[in-house]
KOLBA-195041 format. One record per residue (C-alpha): residue number from 0; residue in one letter; x, y, z. Coordinates in nm, 3 decimals. Layout:
% KOLBA-195041
+------+--------+---------+---------+---------+
| kegu | kollum |      xx |      yy |      zz |
+------+--------+---------+---------+---------+
|  NUM |      A |       X |       Y |       Z |
...
+------+--------+---------+---------+---------+
This chain:
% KOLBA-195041
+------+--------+---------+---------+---------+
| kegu | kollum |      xx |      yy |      zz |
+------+--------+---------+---------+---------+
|    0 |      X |  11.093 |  18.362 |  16.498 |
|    1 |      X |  11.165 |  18.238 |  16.133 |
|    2 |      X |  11.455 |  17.997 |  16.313 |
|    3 |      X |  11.187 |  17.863 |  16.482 |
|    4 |      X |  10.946 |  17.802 |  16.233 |
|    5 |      X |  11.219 |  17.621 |  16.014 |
|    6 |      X |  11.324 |  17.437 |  16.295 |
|    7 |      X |  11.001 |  17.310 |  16.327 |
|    8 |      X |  10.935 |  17.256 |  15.983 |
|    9 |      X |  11.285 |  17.051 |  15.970 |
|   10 |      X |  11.155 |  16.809 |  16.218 |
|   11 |      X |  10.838 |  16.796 |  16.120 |
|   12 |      X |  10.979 |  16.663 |  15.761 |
|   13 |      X |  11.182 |  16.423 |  15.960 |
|   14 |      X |  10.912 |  16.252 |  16.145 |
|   15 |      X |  10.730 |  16.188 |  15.843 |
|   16 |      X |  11.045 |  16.031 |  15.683 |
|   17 |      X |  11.074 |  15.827 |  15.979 |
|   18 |      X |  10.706 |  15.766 |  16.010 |
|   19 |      X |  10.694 |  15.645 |  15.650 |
|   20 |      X |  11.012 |  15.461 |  15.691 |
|   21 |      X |  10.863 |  15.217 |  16.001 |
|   22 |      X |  10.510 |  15.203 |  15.808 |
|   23 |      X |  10.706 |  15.079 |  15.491 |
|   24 |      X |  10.843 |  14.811 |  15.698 |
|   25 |      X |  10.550 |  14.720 |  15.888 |
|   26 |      X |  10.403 |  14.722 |  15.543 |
|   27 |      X |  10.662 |  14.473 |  15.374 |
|   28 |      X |  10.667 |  14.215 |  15.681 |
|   29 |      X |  10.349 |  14.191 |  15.741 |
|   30 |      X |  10.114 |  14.254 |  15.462 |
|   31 |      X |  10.320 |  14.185 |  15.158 |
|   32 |      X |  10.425 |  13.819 |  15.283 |
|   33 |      X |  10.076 |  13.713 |  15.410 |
|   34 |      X |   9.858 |  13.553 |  15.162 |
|   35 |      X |   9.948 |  13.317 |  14.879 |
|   36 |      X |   9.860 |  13.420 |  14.501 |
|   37 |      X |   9.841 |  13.126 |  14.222 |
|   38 |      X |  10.038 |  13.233 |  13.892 |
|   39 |      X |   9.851 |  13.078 |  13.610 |
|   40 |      X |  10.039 |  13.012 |  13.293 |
|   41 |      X |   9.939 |  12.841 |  12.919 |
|   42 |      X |  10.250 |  12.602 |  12.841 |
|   43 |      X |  10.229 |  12.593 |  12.449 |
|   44 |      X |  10.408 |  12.266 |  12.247 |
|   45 |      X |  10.237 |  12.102 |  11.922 |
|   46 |      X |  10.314 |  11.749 |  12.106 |
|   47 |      X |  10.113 |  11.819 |  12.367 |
|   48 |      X |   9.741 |  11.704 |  12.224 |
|   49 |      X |   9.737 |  11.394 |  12.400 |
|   50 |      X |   9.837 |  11.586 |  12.719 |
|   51 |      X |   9.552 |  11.844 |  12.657 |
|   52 |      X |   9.503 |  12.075 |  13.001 |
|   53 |      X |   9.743 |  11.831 |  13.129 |
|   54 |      X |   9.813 |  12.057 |  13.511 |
|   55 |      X |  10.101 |  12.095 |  13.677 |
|   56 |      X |  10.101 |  12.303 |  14.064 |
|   57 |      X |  10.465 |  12.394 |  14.139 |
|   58 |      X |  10.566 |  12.513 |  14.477 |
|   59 |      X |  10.882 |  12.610 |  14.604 |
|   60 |      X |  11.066 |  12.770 |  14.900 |
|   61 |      X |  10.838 |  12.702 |  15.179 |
|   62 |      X |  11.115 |  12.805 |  15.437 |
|   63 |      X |  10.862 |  12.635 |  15.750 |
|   64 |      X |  10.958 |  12.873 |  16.046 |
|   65 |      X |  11.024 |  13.249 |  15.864 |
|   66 |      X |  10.656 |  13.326 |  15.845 |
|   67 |      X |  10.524 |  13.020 |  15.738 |
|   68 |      X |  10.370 |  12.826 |  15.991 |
|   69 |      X |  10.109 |  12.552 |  15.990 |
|   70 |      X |   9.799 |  12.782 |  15.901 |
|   71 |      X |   9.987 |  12.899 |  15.602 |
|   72 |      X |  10.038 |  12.537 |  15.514 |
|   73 |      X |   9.721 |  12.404 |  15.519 |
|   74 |      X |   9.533 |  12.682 |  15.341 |
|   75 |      X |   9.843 |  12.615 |  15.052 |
|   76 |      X |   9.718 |  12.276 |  15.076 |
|   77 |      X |   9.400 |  12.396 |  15.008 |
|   78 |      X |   9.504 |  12.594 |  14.715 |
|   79 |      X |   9.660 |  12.338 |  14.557 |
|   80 |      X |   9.420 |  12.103 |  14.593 |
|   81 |      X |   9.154 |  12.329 |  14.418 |
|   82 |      X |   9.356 |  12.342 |  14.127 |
|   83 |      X |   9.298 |  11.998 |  14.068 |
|   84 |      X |   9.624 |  11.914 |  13.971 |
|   85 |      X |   9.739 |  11.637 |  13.767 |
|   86 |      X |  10.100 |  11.663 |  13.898 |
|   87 |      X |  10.268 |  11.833 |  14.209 |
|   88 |      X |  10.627 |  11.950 |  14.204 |
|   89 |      X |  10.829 |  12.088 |  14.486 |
|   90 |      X |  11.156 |  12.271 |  14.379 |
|   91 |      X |  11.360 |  12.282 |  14.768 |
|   92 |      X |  11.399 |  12.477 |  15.063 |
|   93 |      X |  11.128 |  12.303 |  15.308 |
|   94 |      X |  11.217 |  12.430 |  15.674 |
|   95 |      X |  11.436 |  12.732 |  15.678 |
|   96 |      X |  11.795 |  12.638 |  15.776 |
|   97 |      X |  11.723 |  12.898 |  16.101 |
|   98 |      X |  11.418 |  12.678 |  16.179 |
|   99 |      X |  11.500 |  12.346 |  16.408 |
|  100 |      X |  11.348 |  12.037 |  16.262 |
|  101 |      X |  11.178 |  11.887 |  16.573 |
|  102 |      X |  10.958 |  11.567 |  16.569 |
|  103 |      X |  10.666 |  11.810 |  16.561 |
|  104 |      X |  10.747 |  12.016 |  16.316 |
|  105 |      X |  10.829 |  11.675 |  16.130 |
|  106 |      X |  10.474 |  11.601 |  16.232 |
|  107 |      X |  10.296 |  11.928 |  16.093 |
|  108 |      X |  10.451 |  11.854 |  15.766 |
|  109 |      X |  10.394 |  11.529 |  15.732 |
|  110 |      X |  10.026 |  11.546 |  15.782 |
|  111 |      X |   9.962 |  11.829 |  15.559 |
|  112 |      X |  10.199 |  11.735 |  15.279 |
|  113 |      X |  10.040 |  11.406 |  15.259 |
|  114 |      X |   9.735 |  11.548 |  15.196 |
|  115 |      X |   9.840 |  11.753 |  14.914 |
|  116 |      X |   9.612 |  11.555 |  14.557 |
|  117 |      X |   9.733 |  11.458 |  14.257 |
|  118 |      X |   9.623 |  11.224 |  13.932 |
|  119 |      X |   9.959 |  11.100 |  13.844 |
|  120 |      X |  10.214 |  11.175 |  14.129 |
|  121 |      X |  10.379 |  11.403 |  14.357 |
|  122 |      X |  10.744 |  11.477 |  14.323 |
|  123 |      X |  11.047 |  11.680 |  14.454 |
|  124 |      X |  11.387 |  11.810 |  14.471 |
|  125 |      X |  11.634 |  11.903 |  14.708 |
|  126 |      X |  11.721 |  12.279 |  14.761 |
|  127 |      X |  12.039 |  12.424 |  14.980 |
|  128 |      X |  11.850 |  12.497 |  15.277 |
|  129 |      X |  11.745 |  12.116 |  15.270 |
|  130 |      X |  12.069 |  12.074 |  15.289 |
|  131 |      X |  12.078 |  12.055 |  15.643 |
|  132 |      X |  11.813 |  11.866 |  15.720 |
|  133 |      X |  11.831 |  11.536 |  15.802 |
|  134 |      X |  11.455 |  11.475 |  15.818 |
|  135 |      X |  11.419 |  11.638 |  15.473 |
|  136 |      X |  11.404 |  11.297 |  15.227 |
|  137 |      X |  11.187 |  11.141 |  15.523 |
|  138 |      X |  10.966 |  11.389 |  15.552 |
|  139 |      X |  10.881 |  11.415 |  15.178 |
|  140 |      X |  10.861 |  11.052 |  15.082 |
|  141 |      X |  10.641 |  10.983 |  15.385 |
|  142 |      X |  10.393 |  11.258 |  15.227 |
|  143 |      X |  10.391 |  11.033 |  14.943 |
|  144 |      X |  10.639 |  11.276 |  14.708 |
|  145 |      X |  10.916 |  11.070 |  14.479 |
|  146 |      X |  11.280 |  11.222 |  14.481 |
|  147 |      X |  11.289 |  11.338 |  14.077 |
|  148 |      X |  11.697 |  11.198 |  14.119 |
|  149 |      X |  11.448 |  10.860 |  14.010 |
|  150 |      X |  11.296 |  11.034 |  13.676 |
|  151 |      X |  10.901 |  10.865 |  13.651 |
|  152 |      X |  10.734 |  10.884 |  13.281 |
|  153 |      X |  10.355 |  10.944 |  13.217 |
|  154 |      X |  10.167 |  10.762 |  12.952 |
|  155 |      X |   9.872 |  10.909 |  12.785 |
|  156 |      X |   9.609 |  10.626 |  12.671 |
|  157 |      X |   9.753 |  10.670 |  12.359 |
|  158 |      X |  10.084 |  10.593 |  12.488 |
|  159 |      X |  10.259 |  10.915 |  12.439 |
|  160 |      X |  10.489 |  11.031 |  12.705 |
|  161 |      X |  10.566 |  11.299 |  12.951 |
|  162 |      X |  10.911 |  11.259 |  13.102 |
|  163 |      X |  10.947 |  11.427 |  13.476 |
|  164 |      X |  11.340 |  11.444 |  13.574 |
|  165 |      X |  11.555 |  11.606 |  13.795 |
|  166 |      X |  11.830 |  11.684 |  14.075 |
|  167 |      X |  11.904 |  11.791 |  14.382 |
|  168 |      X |  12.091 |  12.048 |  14.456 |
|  169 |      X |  12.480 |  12.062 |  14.406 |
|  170 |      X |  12.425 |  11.736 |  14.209 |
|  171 |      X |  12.478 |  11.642 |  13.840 |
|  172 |      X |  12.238 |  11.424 |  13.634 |
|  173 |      X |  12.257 |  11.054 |  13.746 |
|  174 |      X |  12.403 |  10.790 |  13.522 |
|  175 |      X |  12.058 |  10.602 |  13.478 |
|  176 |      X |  11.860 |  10.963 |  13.397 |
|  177 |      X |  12.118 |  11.042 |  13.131 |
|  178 |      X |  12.075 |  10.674 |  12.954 |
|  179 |      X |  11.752 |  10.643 |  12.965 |
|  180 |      X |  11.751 |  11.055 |  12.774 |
|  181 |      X |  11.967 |  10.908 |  12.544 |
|  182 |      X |  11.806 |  10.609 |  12.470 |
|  183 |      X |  11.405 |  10.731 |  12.455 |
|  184 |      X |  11.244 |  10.968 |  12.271 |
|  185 |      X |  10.983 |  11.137 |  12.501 |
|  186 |      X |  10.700 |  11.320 |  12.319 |
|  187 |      X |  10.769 |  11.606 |  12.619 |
|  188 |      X |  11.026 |  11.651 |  12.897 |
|  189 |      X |  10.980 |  11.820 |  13.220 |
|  190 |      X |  11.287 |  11.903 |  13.453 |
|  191 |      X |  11.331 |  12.048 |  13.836 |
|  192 |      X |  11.632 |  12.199 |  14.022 |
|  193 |      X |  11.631 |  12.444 |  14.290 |
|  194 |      X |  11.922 |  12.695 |  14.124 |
|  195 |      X |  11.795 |  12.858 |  13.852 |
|  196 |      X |  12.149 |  12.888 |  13.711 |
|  197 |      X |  12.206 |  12.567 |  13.708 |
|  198 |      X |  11.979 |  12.488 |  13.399 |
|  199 |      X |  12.277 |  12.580 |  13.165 |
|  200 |      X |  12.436 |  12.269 |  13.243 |
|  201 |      X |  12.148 |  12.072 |  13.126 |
|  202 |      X |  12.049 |  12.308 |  12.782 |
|  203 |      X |  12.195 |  12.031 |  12.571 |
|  204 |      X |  11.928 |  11.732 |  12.666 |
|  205 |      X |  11.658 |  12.006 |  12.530 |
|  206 |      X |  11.414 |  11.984 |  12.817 |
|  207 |      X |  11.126 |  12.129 |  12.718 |
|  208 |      X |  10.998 |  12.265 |  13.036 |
|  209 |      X |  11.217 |  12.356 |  13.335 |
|  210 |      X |  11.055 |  12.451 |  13.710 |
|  211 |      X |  11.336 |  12.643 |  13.939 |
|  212 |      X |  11.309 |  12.828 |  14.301 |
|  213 |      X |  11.570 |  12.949 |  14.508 |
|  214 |      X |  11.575 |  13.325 |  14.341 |
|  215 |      X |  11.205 |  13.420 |  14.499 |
|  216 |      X |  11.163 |  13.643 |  14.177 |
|  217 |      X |  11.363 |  13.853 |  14.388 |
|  218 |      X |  11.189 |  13.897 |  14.763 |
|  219 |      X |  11.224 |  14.285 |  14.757 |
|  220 |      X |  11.125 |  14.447 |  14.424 |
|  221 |      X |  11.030 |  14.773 |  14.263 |
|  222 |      X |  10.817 |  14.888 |  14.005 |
|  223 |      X |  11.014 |  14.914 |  13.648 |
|  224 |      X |  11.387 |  14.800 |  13.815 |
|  225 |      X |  11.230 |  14.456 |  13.927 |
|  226 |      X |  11.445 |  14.235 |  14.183 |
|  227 |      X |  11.688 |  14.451 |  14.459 |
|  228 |      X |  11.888 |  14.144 |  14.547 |
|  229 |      X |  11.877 |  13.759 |  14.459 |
|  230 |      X |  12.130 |  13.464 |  14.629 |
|  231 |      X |  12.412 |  13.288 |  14.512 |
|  232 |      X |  12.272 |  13.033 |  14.162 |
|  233 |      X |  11.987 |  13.268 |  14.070 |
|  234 |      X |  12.234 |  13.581 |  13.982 |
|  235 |      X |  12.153 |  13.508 |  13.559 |
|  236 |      X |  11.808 |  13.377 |  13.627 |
|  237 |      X |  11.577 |  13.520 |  13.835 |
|  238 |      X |  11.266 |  13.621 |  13.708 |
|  239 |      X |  10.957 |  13.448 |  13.644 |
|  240 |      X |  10.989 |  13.358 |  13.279 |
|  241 |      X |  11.298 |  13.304 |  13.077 |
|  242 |      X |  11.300 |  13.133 |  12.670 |
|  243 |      X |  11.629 |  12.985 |  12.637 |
|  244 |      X |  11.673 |  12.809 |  12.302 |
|  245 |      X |  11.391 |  12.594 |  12.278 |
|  246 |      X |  11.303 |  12.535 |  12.670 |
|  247 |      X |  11.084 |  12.716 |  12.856 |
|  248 |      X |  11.213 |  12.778 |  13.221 |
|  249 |      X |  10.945 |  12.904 |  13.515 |
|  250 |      X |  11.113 |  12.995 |  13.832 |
|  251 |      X |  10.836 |  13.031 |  14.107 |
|  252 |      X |  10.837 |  13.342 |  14.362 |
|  253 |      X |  10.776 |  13.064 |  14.654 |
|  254 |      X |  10.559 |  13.098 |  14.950 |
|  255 |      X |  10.820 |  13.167 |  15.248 |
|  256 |      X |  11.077 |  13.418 |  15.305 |
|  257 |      X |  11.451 |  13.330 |  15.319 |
|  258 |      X |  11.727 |  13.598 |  15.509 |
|  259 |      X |  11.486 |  13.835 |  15.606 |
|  260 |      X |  11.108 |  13.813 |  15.643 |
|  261 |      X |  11.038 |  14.136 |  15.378 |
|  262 |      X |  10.898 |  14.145 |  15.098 |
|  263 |      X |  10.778 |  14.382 |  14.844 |
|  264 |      X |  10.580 |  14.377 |  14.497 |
|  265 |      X |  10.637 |  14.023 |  14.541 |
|  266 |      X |  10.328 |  13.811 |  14.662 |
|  267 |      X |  10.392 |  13.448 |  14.788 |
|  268 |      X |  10.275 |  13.254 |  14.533 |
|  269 |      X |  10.266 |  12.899 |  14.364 |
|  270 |      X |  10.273 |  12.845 |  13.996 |
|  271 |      X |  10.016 |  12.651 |  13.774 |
|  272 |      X |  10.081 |  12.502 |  13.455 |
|  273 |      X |   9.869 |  12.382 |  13.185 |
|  274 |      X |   9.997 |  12.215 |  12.922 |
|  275 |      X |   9.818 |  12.305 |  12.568 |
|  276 |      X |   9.894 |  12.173 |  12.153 |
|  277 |      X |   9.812 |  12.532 |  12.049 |
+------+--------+---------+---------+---------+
């Protein structure tokens, strides 16, 4: 009789563990990667008065096909748009490398992307999943976004300067970027790549701010411990925030999924910046 009470009791401890197993699942594909959050953050630099509130929407890792799809998209679109942004940057990874770009999903971007506002300009970067798609550069310049490989520099009316740089990834600063850096002195200067890692290569022209994806903060994390696992380029930097010397890197959880469509503690989100003297 006790066998068969403990028996019982065994199996009864093992359905829950199952039970709470599949719910825990259910739980991180479904719930915890629907929605988008907006990360607000106060970017503080004494040469930044002219620039006052000056705002920046960064989005990264869109990965079109995991479980984004064009509802997602527009209501990001929306999102963004209510920030009232004064710039837009996008940091790579566009249509997940799993995900075949078809005219129509050429199509569904297009249209939304395009009608993504900005005051000064929308610009982007290439990321690894990008990579592999030829429709990628199309596709962003025809939504009216400039390839940061061309750097673009923003005049206040008193003709101080925000400089907006970048690269794509596996690529090294262009020749013309790195004269016109050593040439200029920009009252601030804002830089994009897609590996987070990579920004050690470019410590020594002293961006000030530096916008990064690729890492997703870490799709899966846990309270305390943080990230499980994060790729290839985003194994030193990871997290949201990092102060390294005197730049201030932001790497931006991203709105898709890449691998696996879990994720946990870990809201798809877009960052906003605004830029503040004090």
């Amino acid at each position: 009789m006790k066998k068969k009470v403990k028996l019982k009791l065994k199996w009864k401890i093992i359905f829950s563990i199952i039970l709470f197993i599949i719910g825990l699942l259910l739980y991180m594909r479904f719930i915890s990667t629907s929605g988008i959050k907006i990360r607000e953050y106060k970017v503080v630099n004494k040469n930044l008065s002219s620039f006052y509130g000056f705002k920046i929407a960064h989005f990264t890792d869109l990965h079109y096909g995991m479980t984004v799809d064009e509802d997602k998209l527009i209501y990001l679109v929306e999102l963004i748009n209510k920030t009232k942004p004064d710039i837009v940057i996008f940091t790579g990874d566009l249509v997940d490398r799993h995900t075949k770009v078809t005219d129509e999903v050429s199509k569904i971007l297009v249209s939304n992307l395009s009608n993504i506002e900005s005051v000064y300009g929308k610009y982007y970067v290439k990321g690894n999943h990008d990579k592999v798609n030829k429709s990628y550069d199309s596709i962003m310049t025809d939504s009216g976004f400039k390839n940061l490989s061309s750097y673009d520099v923003i005049y206040s009316k008193d003709n101080k300067s925000i400089f907006i740089g970048g690269i794509d990834v596996d690529e090294s600063l262009n020749s013309e970027t790195e004269e016109t850096l050593n040439l200029n002195n920009y009252d601030y200067k804002i830089f994009a790549l897609h590996y987070p890692d990579k920004i050690d290569d470019i410590l020594k022209y002293n961006f000030d701010l530096v916008l990064a994806g690729h890492s997703h903060n870490g799709q899966v994390r846990l309270p305390i411990i943080g990230k499980i696992v994060t790729p290839i380029n985003a194994k030193k930097y990871y997290d949201e925030y990092y102060k390294i010397d005197n730049t201030n890197l932001y790497i931006s959880g991203g709105i898709g999924n890449s691998t696996i469509n879990l994720r946990f503690f870990n809201k798809p989100s877009f960052n906003l910046y605004r830029l503040v003297d004090k």
